[in-house]
SELUMVO-99245 format. One record per residue (C-alpha): residue number from 1; x, y, z; residue in three letters. Coordinates in nm, 4 decimals. Layout:
N
 lumba       xx       yy       zz kemi
   NUM        X        Y        Z  ALA
...
***
This chain:
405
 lumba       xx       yy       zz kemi
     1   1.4541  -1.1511   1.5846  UNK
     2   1.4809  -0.8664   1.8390  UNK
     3   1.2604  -0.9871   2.1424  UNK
     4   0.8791  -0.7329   2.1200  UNK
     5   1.0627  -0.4783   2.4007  UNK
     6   1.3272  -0.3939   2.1983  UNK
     7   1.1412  -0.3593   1.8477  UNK
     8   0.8661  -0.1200   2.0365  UNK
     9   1.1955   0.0626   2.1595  UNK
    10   1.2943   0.1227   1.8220  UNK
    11   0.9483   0.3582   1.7502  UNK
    12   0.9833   0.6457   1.9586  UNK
    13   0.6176   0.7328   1.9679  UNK
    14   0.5107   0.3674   2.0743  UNK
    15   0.6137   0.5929   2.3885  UNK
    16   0.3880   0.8266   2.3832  UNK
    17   0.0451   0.8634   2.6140  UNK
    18  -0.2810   1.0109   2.4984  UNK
    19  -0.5324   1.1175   2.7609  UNK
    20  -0.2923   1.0061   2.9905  UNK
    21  -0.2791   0.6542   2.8958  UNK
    22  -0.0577   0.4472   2.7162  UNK
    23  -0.1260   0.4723   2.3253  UNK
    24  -0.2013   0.1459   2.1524  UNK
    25  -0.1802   0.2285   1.7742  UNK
    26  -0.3721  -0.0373   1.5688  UNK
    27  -0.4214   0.1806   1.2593  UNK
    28  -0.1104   0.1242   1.1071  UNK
    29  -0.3311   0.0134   0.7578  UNK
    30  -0.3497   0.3725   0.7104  UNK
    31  -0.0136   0.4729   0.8264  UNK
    32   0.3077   0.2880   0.9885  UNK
    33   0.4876   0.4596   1.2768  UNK
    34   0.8589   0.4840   1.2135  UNK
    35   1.1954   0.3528   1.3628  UNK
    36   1.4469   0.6049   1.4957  UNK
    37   1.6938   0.4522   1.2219  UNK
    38   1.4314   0.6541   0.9516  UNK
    39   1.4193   0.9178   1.1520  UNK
    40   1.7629   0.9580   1.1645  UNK
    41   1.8341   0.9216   0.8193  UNK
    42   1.5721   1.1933   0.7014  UNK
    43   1.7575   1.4178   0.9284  UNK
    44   2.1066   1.3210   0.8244  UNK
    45   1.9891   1.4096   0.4845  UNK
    46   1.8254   1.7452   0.5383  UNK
    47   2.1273   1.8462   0.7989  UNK
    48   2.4570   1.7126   0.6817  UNK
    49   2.4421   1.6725   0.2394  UNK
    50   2.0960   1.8345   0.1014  UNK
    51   2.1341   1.9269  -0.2299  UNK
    52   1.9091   1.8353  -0.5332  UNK
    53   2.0118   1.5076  -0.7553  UNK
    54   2.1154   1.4473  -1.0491  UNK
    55   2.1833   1.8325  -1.1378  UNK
    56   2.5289   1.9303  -0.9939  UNK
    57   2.8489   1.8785  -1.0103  UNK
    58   2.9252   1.9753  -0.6535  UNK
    59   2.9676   1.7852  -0.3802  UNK
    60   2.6461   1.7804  -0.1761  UNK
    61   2.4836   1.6720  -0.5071  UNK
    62   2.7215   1.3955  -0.5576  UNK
    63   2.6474   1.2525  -0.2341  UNK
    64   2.2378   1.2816  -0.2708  UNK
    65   2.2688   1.2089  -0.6081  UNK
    66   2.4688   0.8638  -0.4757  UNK
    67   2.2187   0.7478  -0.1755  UNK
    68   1.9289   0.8309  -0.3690  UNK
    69   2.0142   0.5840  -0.6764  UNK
    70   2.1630   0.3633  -0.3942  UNK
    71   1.7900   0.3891  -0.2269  UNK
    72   1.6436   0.2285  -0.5669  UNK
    73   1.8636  -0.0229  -0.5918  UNK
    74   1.7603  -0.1756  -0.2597  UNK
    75   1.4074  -0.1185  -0.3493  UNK
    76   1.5025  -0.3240  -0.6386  UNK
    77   1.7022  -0.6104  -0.4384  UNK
    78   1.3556  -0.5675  -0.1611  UNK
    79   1.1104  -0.6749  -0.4068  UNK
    80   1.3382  -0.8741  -0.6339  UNK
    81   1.2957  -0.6217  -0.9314  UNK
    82   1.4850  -0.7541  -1.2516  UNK
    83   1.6851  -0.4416  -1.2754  UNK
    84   1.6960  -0.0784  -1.0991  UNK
    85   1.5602   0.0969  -1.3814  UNK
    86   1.2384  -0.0710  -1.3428  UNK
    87   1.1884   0.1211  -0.9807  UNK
    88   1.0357   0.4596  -1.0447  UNK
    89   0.9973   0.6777  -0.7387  UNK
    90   0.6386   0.8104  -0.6895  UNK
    91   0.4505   1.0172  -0.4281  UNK
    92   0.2902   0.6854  -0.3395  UNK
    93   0.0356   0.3933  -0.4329  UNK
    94  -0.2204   0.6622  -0.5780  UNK
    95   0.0459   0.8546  -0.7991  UNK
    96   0.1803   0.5428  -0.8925  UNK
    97  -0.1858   0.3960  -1.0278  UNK
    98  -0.2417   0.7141  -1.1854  UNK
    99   0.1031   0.6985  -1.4032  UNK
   100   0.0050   0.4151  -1.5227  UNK
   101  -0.4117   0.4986  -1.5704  UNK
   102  -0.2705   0.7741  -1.7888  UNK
   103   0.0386   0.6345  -1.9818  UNK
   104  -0.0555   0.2904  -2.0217  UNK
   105  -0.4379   0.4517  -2.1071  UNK
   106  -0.3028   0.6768  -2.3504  UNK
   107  -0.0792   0.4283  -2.5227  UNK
   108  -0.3036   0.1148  -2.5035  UNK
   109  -0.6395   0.1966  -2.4650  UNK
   110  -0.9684   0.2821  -2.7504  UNK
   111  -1.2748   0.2430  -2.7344  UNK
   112  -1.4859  -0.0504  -2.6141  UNK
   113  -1.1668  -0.2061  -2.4556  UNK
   114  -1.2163  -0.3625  -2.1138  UNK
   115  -1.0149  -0.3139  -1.7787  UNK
   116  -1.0641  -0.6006  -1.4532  UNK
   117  -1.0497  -0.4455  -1.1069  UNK
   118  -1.1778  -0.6556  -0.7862  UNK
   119  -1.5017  -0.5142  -0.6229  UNK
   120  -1.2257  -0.5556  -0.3020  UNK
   121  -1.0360  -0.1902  -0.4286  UNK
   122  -0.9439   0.1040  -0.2446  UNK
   123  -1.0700   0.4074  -0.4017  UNK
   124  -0.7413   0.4956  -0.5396  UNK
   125  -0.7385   0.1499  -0.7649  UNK
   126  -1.1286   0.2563  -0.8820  UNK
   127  -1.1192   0.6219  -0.9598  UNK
   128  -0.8306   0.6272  -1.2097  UNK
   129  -0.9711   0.3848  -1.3938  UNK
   130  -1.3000   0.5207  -1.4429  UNK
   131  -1.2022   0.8316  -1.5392  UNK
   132  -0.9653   0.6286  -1.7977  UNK
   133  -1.2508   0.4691  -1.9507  UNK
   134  -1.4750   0.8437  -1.9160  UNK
   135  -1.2020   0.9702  -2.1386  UNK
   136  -1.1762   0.6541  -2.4010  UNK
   137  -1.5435   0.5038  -2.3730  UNK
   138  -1.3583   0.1685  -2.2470  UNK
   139  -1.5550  -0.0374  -2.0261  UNK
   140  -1.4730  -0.1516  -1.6140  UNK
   141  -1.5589  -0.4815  -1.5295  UNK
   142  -1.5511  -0.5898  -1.1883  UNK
   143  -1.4909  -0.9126  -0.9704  UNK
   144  -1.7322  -1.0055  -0.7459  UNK
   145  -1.6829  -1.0371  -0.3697  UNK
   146  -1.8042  -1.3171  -0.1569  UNK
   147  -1.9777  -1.2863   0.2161  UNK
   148  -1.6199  -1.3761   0.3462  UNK
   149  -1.4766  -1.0981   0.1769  UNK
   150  -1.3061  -1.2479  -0.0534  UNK
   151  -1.2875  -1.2292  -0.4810  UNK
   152  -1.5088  -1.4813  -0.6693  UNK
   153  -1.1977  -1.6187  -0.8895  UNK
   154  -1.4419  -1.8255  -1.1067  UNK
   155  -1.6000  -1.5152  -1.2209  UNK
   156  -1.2755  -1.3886  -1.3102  UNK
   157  -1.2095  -1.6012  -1.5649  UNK
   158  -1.5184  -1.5464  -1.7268  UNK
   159  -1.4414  -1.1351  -1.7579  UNK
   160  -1.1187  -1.2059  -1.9345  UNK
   161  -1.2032  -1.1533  -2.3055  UNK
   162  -1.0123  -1.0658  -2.6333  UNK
   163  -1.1758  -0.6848  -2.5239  UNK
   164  -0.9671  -0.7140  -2.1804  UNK
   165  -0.6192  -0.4892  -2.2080  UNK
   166  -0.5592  -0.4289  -1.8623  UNK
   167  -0.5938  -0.5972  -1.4683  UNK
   168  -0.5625  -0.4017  -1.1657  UNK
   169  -0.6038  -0.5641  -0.8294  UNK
   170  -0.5164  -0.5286  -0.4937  UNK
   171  -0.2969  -0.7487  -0.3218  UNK
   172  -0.4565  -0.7048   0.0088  UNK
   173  -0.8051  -0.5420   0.0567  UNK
   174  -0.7175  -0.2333   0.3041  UNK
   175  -1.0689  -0.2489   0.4741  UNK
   176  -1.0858  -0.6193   0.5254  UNK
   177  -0.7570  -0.7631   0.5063  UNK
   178  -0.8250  -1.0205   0.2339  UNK
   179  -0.5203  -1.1197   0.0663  UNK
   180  -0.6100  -1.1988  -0.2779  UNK
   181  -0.4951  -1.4897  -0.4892  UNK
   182  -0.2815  -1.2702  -0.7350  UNK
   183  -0.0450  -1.5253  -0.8639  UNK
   184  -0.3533  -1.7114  -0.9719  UNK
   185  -0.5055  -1.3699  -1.1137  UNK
   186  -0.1611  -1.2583  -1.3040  UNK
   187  -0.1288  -1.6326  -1.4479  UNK
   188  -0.4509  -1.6055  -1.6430  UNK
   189  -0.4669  -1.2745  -1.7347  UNK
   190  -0.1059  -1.3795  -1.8951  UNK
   191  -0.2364  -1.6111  -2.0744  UNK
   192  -0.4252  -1.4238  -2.3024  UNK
   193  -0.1275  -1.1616  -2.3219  UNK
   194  -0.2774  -0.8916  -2.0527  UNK
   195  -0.0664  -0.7336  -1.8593  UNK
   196  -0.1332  -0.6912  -1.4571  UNK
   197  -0.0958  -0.4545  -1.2488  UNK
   198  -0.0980  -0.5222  -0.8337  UNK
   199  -0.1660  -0.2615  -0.5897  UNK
   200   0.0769  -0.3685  -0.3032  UNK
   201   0.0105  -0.0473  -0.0419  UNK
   202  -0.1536  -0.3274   0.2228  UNK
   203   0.1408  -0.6105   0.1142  UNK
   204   0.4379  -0.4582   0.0970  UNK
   205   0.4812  -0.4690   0.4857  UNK
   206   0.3182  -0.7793   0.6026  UNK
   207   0.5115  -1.0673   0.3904  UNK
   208   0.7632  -1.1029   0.1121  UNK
   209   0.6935  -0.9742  -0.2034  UNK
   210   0.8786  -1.0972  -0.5441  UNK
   211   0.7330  -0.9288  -0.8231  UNK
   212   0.9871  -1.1320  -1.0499  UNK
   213   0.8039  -1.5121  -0.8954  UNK
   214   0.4613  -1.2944  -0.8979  UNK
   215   0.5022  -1.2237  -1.2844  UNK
   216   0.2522  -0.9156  -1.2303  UNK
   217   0.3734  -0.5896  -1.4824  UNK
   218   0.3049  -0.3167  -1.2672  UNK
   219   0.3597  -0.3255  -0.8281  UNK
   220   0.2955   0.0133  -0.6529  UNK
   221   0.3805   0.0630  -0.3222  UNK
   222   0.3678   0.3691  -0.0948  UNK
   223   0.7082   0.4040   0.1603  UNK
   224   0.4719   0.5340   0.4961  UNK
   225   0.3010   0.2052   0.4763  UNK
   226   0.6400  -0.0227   0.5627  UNK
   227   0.7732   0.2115   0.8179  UNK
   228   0.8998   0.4557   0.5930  UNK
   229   0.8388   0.8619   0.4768  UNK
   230   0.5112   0.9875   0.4030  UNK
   231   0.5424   1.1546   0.0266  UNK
   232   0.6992   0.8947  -0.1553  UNK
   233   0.6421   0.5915  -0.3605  UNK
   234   0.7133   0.3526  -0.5807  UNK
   235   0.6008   0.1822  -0.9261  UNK
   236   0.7508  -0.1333  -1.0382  UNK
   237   0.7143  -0.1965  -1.3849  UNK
   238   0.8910  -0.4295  -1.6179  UNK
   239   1.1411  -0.3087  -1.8574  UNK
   240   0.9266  -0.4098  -2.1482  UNK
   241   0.6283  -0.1983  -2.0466  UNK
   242   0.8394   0.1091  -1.9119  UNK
   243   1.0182   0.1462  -2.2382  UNK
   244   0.6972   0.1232  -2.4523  UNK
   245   0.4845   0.4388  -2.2495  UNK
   246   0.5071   0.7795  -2.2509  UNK
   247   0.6033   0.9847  -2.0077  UNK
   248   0.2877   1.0761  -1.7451  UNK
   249   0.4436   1.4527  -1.6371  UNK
   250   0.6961   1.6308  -1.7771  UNK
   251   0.9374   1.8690  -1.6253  UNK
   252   1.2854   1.8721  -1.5359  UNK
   253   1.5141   1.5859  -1.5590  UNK
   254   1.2790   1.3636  -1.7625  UNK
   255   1.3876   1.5071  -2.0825  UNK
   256   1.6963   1.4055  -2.3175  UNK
   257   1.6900   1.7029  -2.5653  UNK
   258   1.4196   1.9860  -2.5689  UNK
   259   1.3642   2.2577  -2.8778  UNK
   260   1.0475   2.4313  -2.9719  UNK
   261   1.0047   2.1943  -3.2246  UNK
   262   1.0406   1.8500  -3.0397  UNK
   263   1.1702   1.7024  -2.7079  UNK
   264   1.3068   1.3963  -2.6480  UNK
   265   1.2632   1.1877  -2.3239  UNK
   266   1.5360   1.0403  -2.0879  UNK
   267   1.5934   0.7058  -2.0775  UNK
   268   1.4668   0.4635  -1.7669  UNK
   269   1.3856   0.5278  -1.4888  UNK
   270   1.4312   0.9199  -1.5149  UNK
   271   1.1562   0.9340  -1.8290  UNK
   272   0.8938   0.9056  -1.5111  UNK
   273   1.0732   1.1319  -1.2638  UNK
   274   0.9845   1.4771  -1.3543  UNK
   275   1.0581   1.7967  -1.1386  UNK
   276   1.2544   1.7510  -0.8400  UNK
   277   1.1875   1.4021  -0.6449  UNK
   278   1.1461   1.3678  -0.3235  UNK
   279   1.5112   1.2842  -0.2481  UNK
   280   1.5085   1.2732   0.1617  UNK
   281   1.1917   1.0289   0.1276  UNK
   282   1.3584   0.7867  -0.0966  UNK
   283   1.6726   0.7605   0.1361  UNK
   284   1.4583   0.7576   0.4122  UNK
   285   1.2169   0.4535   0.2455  UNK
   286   1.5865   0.2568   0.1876  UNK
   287   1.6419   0.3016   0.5597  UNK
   288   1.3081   0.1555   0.6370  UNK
   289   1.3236  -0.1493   0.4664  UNK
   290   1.6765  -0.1975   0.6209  UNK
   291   1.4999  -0.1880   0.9254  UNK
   292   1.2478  -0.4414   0.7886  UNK
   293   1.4890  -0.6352   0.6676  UNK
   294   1.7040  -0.6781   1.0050  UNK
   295   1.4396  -0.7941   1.1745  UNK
   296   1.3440  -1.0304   0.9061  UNK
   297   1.0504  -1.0447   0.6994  UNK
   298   0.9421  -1.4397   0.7758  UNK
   299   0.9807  -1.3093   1.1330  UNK
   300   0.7377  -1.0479   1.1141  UNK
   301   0.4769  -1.3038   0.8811  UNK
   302   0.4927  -1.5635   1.1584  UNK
   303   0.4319  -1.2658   1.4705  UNK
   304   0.1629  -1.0967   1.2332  UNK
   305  -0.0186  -1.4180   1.2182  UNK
   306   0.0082  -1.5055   1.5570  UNK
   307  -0.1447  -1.1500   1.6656  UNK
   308  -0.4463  -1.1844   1.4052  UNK
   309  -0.5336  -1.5335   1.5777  UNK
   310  -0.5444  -1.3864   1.9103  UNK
   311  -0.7089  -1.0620   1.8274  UNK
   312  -0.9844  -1.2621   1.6134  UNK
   313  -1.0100  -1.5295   1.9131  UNK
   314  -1.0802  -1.2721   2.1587  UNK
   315  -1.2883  -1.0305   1.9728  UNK
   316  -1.5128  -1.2754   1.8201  UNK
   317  -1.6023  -1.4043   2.1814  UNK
   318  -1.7592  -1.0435   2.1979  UNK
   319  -2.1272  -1.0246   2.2356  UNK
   320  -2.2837  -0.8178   1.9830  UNK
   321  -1.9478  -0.7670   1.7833  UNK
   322  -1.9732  -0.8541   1.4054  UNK
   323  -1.6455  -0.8851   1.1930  UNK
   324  -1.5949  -0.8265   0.8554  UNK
   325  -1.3605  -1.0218   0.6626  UNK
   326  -1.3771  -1.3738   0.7778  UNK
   327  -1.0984  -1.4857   0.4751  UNK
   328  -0.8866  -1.7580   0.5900  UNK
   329  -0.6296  -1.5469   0.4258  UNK
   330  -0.5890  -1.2404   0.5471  UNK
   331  -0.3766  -0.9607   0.7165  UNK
   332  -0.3932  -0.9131   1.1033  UNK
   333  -0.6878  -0.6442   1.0014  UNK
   334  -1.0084  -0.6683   1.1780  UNK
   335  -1.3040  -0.4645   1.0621  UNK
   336  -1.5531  -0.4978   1.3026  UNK
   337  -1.8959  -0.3085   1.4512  UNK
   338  -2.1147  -0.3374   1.7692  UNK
   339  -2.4869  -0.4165   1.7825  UNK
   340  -2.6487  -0.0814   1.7305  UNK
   341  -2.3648   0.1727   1.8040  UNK
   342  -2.2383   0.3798   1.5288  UNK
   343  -1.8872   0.3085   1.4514  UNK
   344  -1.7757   0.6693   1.4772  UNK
   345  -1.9018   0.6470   1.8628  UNK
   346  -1.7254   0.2926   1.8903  UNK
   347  -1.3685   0.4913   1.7846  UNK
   348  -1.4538   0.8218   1.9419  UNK
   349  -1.4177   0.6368   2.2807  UNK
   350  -1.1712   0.3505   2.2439  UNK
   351  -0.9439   0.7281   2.1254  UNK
   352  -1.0412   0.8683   2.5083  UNK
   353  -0.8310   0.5216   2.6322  UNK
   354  -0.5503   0.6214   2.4202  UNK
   355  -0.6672   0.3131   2.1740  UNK
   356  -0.6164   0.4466   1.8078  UNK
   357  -0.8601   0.2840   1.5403  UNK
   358  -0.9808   0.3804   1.1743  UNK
   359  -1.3453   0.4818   1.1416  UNK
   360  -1.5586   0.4893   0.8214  UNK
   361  -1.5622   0.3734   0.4908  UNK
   362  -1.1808   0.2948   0.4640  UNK
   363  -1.1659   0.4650   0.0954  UNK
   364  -1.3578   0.1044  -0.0074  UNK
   365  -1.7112   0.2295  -0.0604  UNK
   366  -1.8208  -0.0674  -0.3122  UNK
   367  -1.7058  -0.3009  -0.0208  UNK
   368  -1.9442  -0.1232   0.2544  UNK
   369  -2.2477  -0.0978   0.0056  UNK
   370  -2.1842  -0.4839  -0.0615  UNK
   371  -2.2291  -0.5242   0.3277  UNK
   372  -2.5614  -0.2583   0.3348  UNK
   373  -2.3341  -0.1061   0.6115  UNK
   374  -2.1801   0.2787   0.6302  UNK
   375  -1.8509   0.1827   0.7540  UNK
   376  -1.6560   0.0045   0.9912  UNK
   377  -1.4317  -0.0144   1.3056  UNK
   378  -1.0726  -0.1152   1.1727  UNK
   379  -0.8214  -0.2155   1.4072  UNK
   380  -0.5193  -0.2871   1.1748  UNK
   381  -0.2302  -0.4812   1.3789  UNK
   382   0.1560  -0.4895   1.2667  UNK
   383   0.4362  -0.7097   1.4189  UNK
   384   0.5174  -0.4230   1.6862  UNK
   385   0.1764  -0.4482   1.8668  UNK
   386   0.1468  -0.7169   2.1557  UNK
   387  -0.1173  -0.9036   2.2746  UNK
   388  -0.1704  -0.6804   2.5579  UNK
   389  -0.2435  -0.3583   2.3401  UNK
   390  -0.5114  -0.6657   2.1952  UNK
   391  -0.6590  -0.6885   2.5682  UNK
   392  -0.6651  -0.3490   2.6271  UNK
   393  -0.8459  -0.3359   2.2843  UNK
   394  -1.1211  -0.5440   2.3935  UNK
   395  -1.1644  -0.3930   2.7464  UNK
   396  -1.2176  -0.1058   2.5633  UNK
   397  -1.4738  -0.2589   2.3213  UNK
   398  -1.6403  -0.3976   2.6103  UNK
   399  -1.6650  -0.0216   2.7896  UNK
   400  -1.7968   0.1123   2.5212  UNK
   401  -2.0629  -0.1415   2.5313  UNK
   402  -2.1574  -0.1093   2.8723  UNK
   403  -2.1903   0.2851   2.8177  UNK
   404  -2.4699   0.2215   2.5559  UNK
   405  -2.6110  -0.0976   2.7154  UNK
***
């Protein structure tokens, strides 16, 4: 592994000051910064062979046509998809969840059917859902959470039913960091027959992730999370499924044969790629997991967990600091708030040292109401930040105190 100066080399903005001071960025949960190799390649695409895919015959097609199919095959070979043409390209985690809310919905679901989600979701792995069950009068069930943070799995089991047609979790809970037993979750859903699907936008960048081991039918990931492009996604789903659902847009390329009468839909993966993609996004999301995979991803598990071990040592020796999400098995996130200071006022002046943190609800309501709080402090850490950005963290949470006191 590249020694911590030369991977913070690699991120151009890891450069940058704010206010004058060095920027310590600990809210990549919500976004990743991104190597100069991504950078690079977004350009290359937009200056040297733009064209759209899969529609000409010319040769700037040709050669976007080629690296974009060449960028889902290594999305395939990242997370050890059975085939390419299970790797749909997406705008992200939330357009992902919705394809399948609407074609797996419209296929699968009637009324009085039940769908599992974990009281642990982001917004975007609640909202579809509900409005899937609005539109079918099915039902939403939901796991509840512990004072850890964490699922309670025995309660699981007892939602799965003969009614139950679909599971949605999280992998990792975005405002806690909770990683979520979802082998265990997928294995007994399966054994009833119900498929699974697993949002991966927190997992996909802090360990390895085998959907083929994990069994789960459905994996969504968005690329700006692991380094990559803003704008583009991706859905996992196995062959099986894929084949069986209709198409959630239609458009362009997505179609086989169209008349007045009737059209007929393209085979995988293109049945789920309507319109124009976003080409330079997917090339630029292959060059980012490149990147993650040079530096190795067992490398970056073991540096992540050394960083969350510090960071929790040192910020639970705060006085009048509470965090949230106490799992033993978590992500280096900490969600965190001071003794009577509001956390907007907590972020509002760790920003004025250049210190950049998430404020608010996270998009994980259910998860703040469960606390009787309005939101939290999240510092989310990734294998670039150093222990020293950690100190300068808690300096900070100590000026802020002392400005209240």
């Amino acid at each position: 592994m590249k020694n911590i100066k030369e991977i913070r080399s690699d991120f151009p903005i890891l450069n940058k000051e704010v206010y004058g001071k060095p920027l310590v960025y600990f809210d990549n949960g919500a976004t990743t910064q991104k190597p100069q190799s991504v950078i690079d390649s977004v350009n290359e695409v937009l200056t040297s062979y733009n064209s759209n895919i899969h529609r000409g015959v010319h040769y700037l097609s040709d050669m976007s046509s080629e690296a974009y199919e060449n960028a889902r095959q290594k999305v395939a070979s990242f997370i050890n998809a059975g085939k390419k043409e299970e790797v749909i390209f997406t705008s992200g985690t939330t357009g992902s969840i919705n394809t399948i809310a609407f074609s797996y919905g419209e296929r699968y679901i009637k009324p009085g059917d039940e769908i599992i989600i974990s009281y642990l979701e982001h917004h975007a792995n609640i909202v579809p859902w509900q409005m899937l069950c609005e539109r079918k009068g099915a039902v939403l069930k939901v796991i509840p959470m512990n004072e850890n943070g964490g699922i309670i799995i025995e309660e699981y089991h007892k939602l799965l039913s003969s009614r139950t047609k679909l599971v949605s979790v999280t992998q990792v809970s975005n405002s806690l960091g909770t990683i979520l037993p979802v082998s265990e979750i997928i294995r007994a859903a399966h054994s009833m027959n119900i498929p699974v699907l697993v949002d991966g936008a927190q997992g996909i960048q802090h360990g390895i992730v085998d959907v083929g081991a994990m069994d789960c039918d459905f994996y969504t990931f968005s690329g700006h999370k692991v380094y990559g492009p803003t704008g583009i996604g991706i859905l996992y789903g196995k062959e099986k499924w894929l084949s069986e659902l209709p198409p959630y847009q239609g458009g362009g390329d997505m179609v086989d044969k169209v008349t007045f009468e009737k059209t007929t839909y393209n085979q995988l993966p293109f049945k789920f790629e309507a319109g124009t993609m976003n080409y330079p996004g997917a090339i630029g999301l292959a060059a980012a997991l490149d990147y993650v995979t040079a530096i190795g991803r067992e490398n970056i598990s073991l540096r992540e967990k050394e960083l969350l071990q510090y960071a929790t040592e040192k910020m639970s020796a705060i006085d009048g600091l509470k965090i949230y999400g106490t799992s033993a098995n978590k992500i280096p996130t900490i969600s965190f708030l001071l003794k009577g200071i509001h956390q907007y006022d907590t972020g509002m002046i760790l920003d004025k040292m250049g210190i950049a943190v998430r404020t608010g609800t996270h998009c994980a309501q259910p998860v703040m109401d469960y606390f009787g709080i309005d939101g939290t402090v999240r510092a989310s850490v990734c294998f670039y930040n150093t222990s020293e950005e950690i100190d300068s963290l808690v300096a900070g949470i100590e000026k802020v105190k002392s400005m209240f006191a």
